[in-house]
C-alpha positions as CSV (number, residue, x, y, z in Angstrom):
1,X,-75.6,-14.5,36.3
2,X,-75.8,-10.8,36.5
3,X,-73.3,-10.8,39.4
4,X,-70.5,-12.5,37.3
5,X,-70.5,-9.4,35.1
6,X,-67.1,-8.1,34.8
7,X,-67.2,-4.2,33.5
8,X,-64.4,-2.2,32.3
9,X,-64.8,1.3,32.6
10,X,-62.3,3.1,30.1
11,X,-61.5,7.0,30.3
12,X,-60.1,8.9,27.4
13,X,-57.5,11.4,29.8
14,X,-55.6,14.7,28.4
15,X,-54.3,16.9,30.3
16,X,-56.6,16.4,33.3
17,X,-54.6,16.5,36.0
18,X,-57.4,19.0,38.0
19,X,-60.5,16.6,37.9
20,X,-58.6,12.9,37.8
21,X,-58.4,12.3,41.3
22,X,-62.0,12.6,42.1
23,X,-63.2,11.2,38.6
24,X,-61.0,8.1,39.9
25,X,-62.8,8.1,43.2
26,X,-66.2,8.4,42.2
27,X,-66.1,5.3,40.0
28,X,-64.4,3.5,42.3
29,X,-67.4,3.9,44.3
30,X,-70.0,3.5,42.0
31,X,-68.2,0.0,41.1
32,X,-68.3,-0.7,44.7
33,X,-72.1,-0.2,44.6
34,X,-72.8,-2.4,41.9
35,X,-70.5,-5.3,42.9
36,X,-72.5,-4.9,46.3
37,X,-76.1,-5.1,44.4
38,X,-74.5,-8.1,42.4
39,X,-74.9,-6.6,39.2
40,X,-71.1,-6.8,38.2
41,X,-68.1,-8.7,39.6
42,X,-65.4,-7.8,42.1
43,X,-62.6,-8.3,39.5
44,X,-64.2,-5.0,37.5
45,X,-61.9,-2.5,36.4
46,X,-61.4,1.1,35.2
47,X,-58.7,1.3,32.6
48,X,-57.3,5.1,31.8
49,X,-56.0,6.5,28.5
50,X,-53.8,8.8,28.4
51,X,-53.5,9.9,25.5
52,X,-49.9,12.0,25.4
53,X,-50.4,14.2,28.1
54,X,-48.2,16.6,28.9
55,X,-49.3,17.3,33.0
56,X,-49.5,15.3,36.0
57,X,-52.0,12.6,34.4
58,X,-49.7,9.5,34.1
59,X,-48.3,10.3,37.8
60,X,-51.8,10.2,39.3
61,X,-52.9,6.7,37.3
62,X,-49.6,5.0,38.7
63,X,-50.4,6.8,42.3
64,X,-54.3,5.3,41.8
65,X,-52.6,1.6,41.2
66,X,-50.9,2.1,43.8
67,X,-53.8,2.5,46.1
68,X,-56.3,0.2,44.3
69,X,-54.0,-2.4,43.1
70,X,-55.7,-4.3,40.0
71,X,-58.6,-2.1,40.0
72,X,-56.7,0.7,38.2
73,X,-55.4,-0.4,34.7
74,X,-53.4,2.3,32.6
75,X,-51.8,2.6,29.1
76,X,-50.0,6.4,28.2
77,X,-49.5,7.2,24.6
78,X,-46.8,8.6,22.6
79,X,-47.9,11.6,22.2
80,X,-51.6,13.2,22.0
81,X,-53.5,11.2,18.8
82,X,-57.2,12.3,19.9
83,X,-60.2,11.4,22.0
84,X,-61.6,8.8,19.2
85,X,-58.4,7.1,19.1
86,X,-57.8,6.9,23.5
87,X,-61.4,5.5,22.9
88,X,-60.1,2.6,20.7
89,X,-57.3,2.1,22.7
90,X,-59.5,1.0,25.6
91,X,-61.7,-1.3,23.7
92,X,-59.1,-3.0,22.2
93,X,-57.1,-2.8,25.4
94,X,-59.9,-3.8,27.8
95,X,-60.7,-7.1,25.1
96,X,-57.5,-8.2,25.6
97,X,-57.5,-8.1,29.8
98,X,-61.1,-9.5,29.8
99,X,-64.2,-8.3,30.4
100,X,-68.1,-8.9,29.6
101,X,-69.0,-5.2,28.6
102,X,-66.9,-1.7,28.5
103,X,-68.1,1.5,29.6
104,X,-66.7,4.8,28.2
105,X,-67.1,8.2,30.0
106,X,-65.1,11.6,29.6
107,X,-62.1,11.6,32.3
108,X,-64.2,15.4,33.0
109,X,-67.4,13.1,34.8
110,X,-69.8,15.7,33.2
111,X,-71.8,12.7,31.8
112,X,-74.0,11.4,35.1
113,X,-71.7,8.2,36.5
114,X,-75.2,7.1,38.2
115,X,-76.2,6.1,34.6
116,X,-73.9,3.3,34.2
117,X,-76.2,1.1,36.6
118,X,-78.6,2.1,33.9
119,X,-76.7,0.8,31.2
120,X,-75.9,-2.6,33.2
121,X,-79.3,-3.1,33.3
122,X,-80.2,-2.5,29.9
123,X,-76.9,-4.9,29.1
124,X,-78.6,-7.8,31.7
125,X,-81.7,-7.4,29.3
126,X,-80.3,-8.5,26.3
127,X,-78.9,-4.9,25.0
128,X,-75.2,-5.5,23.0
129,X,-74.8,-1.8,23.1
130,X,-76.3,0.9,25.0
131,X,-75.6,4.3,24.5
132,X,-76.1,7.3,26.2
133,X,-78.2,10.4,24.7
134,X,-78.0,13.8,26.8
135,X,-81.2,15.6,27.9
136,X,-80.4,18.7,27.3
137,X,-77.2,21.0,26.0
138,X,-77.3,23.2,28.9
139,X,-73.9,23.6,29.5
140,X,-72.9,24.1,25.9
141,X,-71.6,27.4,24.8
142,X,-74.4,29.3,22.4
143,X,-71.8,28.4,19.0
144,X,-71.1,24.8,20.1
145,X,-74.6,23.7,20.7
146,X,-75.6,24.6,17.2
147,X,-72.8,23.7,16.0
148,X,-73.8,20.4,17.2
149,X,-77.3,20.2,16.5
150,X,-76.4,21.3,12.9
151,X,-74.2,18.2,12.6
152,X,-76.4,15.5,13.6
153,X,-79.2,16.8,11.2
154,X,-76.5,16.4,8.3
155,X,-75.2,13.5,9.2
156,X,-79.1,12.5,9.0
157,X,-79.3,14.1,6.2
158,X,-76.5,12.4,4.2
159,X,-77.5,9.1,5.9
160,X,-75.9,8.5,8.8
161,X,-78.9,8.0,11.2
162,X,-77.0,8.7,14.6
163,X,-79.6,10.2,17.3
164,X,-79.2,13.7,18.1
165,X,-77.2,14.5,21.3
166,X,-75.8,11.4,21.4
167,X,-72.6,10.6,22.8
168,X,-69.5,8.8,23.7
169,X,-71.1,7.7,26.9
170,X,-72.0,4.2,26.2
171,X,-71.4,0.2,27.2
172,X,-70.4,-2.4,24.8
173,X,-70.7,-5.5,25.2
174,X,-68.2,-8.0,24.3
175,X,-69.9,-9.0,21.0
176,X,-69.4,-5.4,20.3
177,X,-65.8,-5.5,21.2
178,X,-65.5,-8.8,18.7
179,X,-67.2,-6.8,15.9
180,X,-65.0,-3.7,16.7
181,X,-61.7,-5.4,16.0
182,X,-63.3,-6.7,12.8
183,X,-62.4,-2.5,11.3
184,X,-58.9,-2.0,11.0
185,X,-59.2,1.6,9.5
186,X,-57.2,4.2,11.2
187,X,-59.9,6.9,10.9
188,X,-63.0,5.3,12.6
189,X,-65.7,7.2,13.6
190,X,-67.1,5.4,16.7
191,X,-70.5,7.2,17.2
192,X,-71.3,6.3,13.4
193,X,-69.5,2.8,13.6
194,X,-71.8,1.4,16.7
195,X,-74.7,2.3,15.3
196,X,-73.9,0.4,11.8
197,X,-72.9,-2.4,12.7
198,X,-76.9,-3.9,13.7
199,X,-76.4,-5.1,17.3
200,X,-79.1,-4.9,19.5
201,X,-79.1,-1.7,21.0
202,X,-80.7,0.7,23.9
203,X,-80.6,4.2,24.5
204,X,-80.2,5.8,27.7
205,X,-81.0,9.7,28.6
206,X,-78.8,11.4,31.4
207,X,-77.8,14.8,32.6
208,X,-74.8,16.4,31.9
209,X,-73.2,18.4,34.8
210,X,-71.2,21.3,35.0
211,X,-67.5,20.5,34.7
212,X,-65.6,20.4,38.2
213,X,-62.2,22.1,37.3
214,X,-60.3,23.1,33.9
215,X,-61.7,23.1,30.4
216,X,-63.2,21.3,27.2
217,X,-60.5,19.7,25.3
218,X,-62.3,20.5,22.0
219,X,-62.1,23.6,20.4
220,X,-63.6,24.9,17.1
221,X,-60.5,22.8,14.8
222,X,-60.6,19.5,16.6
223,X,-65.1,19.4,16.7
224,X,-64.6,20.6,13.0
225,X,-62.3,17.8,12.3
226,X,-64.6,15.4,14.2
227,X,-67.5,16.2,12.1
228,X,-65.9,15.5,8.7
229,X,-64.7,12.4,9.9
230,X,-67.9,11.2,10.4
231,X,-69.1,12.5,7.5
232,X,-66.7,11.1,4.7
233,X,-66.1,7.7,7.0
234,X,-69.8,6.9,6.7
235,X,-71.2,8.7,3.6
236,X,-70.3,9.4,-0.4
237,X,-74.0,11.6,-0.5
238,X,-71.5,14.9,-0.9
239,X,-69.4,13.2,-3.9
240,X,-72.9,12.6,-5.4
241,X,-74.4,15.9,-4.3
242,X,-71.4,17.4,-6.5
243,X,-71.8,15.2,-9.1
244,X,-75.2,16.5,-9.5
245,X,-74.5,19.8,-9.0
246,X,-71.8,19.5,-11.9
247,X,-74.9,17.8,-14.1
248,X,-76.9,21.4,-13.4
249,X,-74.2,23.7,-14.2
250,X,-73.6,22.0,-17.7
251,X,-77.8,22.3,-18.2
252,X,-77.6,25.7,-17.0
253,X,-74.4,26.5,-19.6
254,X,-75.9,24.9,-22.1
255,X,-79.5,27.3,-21.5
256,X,-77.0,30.4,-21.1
257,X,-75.1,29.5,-24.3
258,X,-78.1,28.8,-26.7
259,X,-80.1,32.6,-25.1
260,X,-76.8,34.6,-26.4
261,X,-76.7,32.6,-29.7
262,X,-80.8,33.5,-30.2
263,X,-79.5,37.2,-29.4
264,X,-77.3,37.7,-31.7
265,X,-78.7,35.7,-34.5
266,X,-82.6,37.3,-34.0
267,X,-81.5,41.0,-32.3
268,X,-78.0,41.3,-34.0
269,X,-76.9,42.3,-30.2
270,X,-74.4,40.6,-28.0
271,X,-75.7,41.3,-24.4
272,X,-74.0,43.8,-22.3
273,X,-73.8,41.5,-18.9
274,X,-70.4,42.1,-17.9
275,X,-70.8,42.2,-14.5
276,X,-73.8,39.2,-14.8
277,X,-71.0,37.3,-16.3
278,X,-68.2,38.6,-13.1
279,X,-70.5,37.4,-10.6
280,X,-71.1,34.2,-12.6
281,X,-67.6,33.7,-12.6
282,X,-66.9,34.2,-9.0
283,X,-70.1,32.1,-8.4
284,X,-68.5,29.3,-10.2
285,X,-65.1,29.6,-9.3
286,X,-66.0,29.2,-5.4
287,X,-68.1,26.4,-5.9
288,X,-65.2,24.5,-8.0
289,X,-63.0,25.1,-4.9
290,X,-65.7,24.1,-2.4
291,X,-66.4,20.5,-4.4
292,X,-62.7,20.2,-4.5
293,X,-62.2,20.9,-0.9
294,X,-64.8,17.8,-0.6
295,X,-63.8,15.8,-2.7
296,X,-59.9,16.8,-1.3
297,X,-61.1,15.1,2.4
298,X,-61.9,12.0,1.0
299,X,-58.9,11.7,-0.7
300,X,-57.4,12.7,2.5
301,X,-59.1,9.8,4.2
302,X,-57.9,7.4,1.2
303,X,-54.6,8.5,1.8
304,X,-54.2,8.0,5.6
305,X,-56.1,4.4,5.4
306,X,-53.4,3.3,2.2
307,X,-50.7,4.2,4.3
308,X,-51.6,1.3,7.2
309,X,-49.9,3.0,10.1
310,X,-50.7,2.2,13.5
311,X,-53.7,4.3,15.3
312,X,-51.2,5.1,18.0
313,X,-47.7,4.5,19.8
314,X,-48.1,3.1,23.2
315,X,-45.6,4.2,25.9
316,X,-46.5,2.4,28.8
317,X,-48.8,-0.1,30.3
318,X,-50.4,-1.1,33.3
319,X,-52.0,-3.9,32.8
């Protein structure tokens, strides 16, 4: 029955001691409003990661248990080991204290909260995952919305057919949860990862609002960092692209090489190209480095996976 539906709402949190209290608030109530349309259970939950903060954030989850008793569920970290990582955390954490689907939001509530009835309903329909796809990127800074456009058409490109503006904003159903703890690898990109694994899925559009207090936790280094995750987690097209690019530059060496032997055999003249030959040079010489780079991040991401450490330190728990 649709009104034995126990949700967990999990919220990655850094740092966000300024919007917290009312992000806490407002799902409280939107919880509330389901469990009275007897779409979810009363023993629903939101469970907050904080994920190393170095404010207030901890203080104001203990203060919310306090006040909502097992309706607030916490766990603090270490020390800061990113957004995709909190987001783990709570699927893994909210599996183990129960529930029949998990919805993840930003702890900023720029992603419309009045969505989540939305995805319940898609869930009550069958859906094992429905994620959330944003109408617009309104409220994105001129560099980060092509930035972000840009990404999803390579991701595309390299195959890795994630929908553009999608998000982080999705449910999960428990199936999803069992499939989840399946991938041990430290480096999991989620976004990629639920759309890979097959499950029956639904897509949701909402708004995004303007944030309420503070700022983006992403800058240029940690989206940058983000993207070639995804990329080299779910995608060896670049290792290929540069092993045809290597196959061209031996054709076109080869077309160089015999054109000054003809030259000097037929004309008796060694061409004069030196700077031809400079820029060649420099040509080639950056696009070695640039395959190497490449090539160097997937080594990267062999070398954090051989290593088997854990994908974070937990400090505390409320449970």
């Amino acid at each position: 029955m649709a009104g034995d539906t126990r949700l967990a709402i999990i919220i990655p949190c850094y740092n966000e001691e300024l919007v917290l209290s009312d992000t806490v608030n407002t799902l409280i109530n939107v919880i509330d409003d389901l469990v009275n349309k007897n779409k979810i259970s009363e023993n629903s939950y939101i469970y907050l990661i904080d994920d190393g903060s170095k404010d207030t954030t901890w203080n104001i989850i203990e203060m919310f248990r306090e006040k909502y008793g097992e309706k607030i569920k916490g766990t603090k970290f270490i020390r800061n080991y990113g957004n995709q990582k909190a987001l783990i955390a709570g699927l893994t954490g909210a599996k183990e204290i129960g529930c029949d689907c998990v919805v993840s939001i930003d702890a900023d509530l720029q992603q419309d909260e009045n969505a989540i009835e939305t995805f319940i309903d898609e869930f009550h329909k069958g859906a094992e995952i429905v994620s959330g796809i944003r109408n617009d990127r309104k409220t994105d800074s001129f560099f980060k919305k092509y930035t972000a456009i840009g990404f999803y058409k390579v991701m595309n490109i390299l195959g890795v057919k994630i929908p553009q503006n999608h998000s982080d904003f999705r449910l999960v159903s428990r199936k999803g949860l069992e499939v989840l703890s399946h991938y041990p690898e430290s480096g999991l990109f989620l976004r990629g990862f639920f759309h890979e694994i097959g499950l029956k899925t639904s897509y949701v559009n909402f708004n995004v609002k303007p944030r309420m207090a503070g700022c983006s936790k992403y800058n240029f280094f940690s989206l940058m960092s983000l993207a070639l995750n995804g990329i080299t987690s779910f995608s060896i097209v670049p290792l290929r692209i540069i092993a045809a690019i290597g196959v061209l530059t031996i054709l076109g060496s080869i077309i160089f090489s015999v054109d000054v032997v003809l030259e000097k055999i037929l004309f008796d003249n060694a061409p004069s190209g030196y700077a031809t030959l400079a820029i060649l040079l420099a040509f080639f010489g950056g696009l070695q480095l640039f395959c190497l780079g490449i090539i160097g991040e997937y080594v990267g991401q062999i070398f954090h996976e051989v290593k088997n450490r854990p994908r974070y330190i937990i400090e505390k728990e409320i449970k």
